[in-house]
C-alpha positions as CSV (number, residue, x, y, z in Angstrom):
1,X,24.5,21.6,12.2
2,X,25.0,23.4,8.5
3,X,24.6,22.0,5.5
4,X,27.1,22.4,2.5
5,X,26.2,24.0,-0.4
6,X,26.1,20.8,-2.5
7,X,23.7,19.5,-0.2
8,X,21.2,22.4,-0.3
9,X,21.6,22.7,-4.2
10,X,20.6,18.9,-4.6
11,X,17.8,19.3,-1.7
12,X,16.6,22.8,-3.5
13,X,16.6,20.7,-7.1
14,X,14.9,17.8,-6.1
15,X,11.7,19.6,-4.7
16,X,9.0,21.3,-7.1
17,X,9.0,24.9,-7.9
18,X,5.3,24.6,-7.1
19,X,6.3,24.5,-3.3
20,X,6.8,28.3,-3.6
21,X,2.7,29.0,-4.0
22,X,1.4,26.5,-1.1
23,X,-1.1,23.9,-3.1
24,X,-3.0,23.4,0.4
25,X,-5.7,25.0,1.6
26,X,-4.7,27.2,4.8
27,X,-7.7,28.9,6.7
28,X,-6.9,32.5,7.0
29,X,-6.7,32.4,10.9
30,X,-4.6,30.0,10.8
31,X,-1.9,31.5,8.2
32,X,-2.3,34.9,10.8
33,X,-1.4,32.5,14.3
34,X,1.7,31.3,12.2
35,X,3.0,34.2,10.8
36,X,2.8,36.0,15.0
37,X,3.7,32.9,16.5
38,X,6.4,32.5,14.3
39,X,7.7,36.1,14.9
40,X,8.4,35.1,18.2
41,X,11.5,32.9,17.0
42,X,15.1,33.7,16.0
43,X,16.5,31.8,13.7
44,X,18.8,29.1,15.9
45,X,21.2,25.7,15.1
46,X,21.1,22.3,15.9
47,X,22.8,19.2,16.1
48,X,21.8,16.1,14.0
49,X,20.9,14.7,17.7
50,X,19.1,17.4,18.8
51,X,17.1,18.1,15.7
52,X,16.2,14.1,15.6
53,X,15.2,14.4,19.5
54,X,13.1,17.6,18.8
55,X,11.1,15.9,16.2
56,X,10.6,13.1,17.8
57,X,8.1,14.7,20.1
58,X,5.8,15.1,17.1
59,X,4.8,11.5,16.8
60,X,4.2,11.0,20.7
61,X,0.8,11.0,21.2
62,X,0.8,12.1,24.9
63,X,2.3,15.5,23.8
64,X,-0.2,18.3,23.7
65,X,-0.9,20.3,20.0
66,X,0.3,23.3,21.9
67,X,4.0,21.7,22.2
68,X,3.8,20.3,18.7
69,X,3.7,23.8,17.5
70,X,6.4,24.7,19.5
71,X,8.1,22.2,18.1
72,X,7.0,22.2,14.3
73,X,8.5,26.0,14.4
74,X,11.5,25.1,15.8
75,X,12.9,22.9,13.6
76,X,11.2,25.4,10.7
77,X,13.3,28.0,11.9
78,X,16.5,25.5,12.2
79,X,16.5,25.8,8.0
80,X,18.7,22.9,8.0
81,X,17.4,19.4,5.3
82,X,17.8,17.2,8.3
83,X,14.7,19.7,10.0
84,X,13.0,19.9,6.3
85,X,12.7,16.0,6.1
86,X,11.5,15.4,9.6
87,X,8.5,18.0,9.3
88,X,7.5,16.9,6.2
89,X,7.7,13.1,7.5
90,X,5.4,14.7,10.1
91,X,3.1,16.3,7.5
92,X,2.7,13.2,6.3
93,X,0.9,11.8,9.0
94,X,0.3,14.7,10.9
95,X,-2.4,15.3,13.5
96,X,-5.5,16.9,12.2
97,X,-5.0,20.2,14.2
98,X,-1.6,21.1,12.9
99,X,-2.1,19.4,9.4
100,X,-2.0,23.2,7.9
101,X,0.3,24.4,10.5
102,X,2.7,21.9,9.5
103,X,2.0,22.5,5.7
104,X,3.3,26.1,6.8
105,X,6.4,24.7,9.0
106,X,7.7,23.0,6.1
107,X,7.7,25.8,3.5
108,X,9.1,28.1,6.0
109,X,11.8,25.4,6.9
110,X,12.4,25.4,2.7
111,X,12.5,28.8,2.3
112,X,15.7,29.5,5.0
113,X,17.0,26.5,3.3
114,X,17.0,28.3,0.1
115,X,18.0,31.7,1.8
116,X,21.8,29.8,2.9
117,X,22.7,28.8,-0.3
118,X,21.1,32.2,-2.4
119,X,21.8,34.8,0.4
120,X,18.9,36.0,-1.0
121,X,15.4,36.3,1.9
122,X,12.6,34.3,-0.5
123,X,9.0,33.3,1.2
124,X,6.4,31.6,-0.1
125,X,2.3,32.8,-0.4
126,X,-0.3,31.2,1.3
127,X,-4.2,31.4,0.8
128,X,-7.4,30.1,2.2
129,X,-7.8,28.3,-2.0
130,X,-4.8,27.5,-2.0
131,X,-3.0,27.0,-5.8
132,X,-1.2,25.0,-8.4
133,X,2.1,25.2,-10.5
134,X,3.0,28.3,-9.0
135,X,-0.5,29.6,-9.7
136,X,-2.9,31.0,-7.0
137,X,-6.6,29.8,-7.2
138,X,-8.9,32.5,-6.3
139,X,-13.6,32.0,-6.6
140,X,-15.3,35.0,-8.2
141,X,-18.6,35.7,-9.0
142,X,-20.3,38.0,-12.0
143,X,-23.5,39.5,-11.9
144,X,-25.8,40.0,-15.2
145,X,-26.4,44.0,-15.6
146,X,-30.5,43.8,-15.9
147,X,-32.8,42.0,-13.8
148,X,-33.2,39.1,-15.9
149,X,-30.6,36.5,-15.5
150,X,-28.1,35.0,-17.9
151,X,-29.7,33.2,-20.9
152,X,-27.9,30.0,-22.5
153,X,-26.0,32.3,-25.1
154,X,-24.7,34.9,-22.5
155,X,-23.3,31.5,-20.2
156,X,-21.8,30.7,-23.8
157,X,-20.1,34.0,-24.3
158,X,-19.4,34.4,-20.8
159,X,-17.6,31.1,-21.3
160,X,-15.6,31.6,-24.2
161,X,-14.6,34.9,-23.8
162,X,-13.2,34.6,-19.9
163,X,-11.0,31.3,-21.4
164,X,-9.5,33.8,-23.9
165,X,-8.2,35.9,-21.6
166,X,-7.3,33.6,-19.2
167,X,-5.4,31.8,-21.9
168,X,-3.3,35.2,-22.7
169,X,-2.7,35.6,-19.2
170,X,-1.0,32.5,-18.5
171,X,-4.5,31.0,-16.1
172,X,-6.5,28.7,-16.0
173,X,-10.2,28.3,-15.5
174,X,-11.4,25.2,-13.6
175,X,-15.0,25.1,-13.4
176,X,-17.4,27.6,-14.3
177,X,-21.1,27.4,-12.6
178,X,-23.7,28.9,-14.0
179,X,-26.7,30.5,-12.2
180,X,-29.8,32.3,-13.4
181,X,-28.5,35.4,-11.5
182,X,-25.0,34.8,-11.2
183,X,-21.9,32.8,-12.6
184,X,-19.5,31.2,-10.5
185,X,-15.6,30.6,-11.7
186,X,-12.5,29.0,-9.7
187,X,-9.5,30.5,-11.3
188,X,-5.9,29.8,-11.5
189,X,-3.8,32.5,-11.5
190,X,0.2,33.4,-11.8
191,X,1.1,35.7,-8.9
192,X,2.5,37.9,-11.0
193,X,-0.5,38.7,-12.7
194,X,-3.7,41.2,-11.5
195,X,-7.1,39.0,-10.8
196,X,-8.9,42.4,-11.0
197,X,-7.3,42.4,-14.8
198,X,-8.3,38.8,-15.5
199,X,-11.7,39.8,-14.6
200,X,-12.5,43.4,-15.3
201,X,-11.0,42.4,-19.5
202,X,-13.7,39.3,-19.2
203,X,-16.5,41.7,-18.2
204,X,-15.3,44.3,-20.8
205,X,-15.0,41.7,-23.8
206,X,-18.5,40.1,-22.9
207,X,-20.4,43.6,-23.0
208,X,-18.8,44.3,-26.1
209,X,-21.1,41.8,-27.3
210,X,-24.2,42.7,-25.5
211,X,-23.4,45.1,-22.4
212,X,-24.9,41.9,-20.2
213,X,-23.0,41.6,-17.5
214,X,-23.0,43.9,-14.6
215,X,-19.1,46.0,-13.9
216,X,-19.4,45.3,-10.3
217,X,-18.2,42.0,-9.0
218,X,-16.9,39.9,-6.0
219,X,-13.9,38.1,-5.7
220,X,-11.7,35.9,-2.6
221,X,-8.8,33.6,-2.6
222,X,-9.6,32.9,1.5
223,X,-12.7,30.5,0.2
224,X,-16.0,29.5,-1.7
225,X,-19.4,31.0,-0.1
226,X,-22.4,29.1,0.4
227,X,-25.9,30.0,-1.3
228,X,-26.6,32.2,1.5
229,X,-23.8,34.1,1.7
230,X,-23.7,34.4,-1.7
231,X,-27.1,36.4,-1.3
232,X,-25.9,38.6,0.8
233,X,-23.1,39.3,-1.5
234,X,-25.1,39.8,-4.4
235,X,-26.8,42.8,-2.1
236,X,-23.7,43.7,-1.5
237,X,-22.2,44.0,-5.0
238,X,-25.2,46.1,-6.3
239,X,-25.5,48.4,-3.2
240,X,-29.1,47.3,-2.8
């Protein structure tokens, strides 16, 4: 079953650009199993009927999760709006185990929609942080250069001038937390754009103003450490 190219342009119109940089979560492991799982299919057609019988096995709760993947790539490697619409009614209400593998089915599913109208291969990015508006959210962590920690007019600093150059940089800063010996930030950034830029120009401009902040520092888009981890990566950073 093939969709005309009217369809597909009003199906590729009426979803957000955002669907291009996934807004959920996806563990790292999982993103891997997908991508070699997926590998192992060729792209294939199917009928209306056979699409609506394949996905019908997804809302049967005496199917196992291993079939439900099978399943979930199947109809994600069908590329067709009739596939699209029945994983993401899926996704919807999708078993916990495959919630992210679904979230995965369906942009794959979008992206060979997008490829039969274009002729052009497109994909989509993935991370553990996920993102927003075509913006990937990534956790990093400064360190102050001394052994003392941050006082309330370094946080400042730290504050203001990291927004600048976010600002010029077309990303956005959603929380900063601030630590005696550390600062926290979750970041939005375009994928077009370097994090190591974002943050190295931060560092640069605070120590302009007081050479306070260490050069080293540690960043992720996969996820958020806890305290102790964050220890350990402090050890880490300085080479202690």
């Amino acid at each position: 079953m093939k969709d005309s190219n009217e369809e597909i342009q009003r199906f590729i119109e009426s979803i957000p650009d955002q669907f291009k940089i996934m807004e959920e979560k996806i563990d790292f492991r999982t993103q891997n199993e997908y991508i070699e799982y997926s590998e192992n299919f060729e792209r294939g057609e199917l009928s209306e009927k056979e699409t609506l019988q394949l996905s019908e096995i997804l809302f049967r709760n005496d199917i196992p999760i291993e079939a439900k993947k099978k399943g979930l790539t199947i109809l994600a490697h069908t590329g067709t709006i009739l596939a699209f619409r029945q994983i993401e009614k899926y996704y919807n209400n999708a078993d916990k185990e495959l919630k992210q593998w679904s979230a995965l089915a369906l942009h794959e599913c979008k992206m060979f929609v997008e490829s039969e109208l274009t002729d052009v291969s497109t994909g989509f990015i993935s991370s553990g942080l996920g993102g927003l508006n075509n913006k990937l959210r990534f956790y990093f962590l400064i360190l102050p250069s001394g052994e003392k920690g941050f006082d309330k007019t370094q946080n400042n600093i730290v504050k203001d001038e990291f927004n600048i150059i976010a600002n010029k940089l077309n990303s956005l800063i959603e929380t900063i937390e601030y630590s005696e010996g550390y600062i926290e930030f979750n970041v939005l950034i375009p994928y077009d754009v370097a994090v190591g830029n974002l943050i190295e120009t931060g560092i640069k401009k605070c120590n302009e103003l007081g050479n306070f902040v260490f050069d080293y520092y540690y960043v992720t888009n996969q996820d958020i450490p806890d305290r102790g981890e964050i220890k350990e990566i402090i050890r880490i950073v300085r080479d202690e």
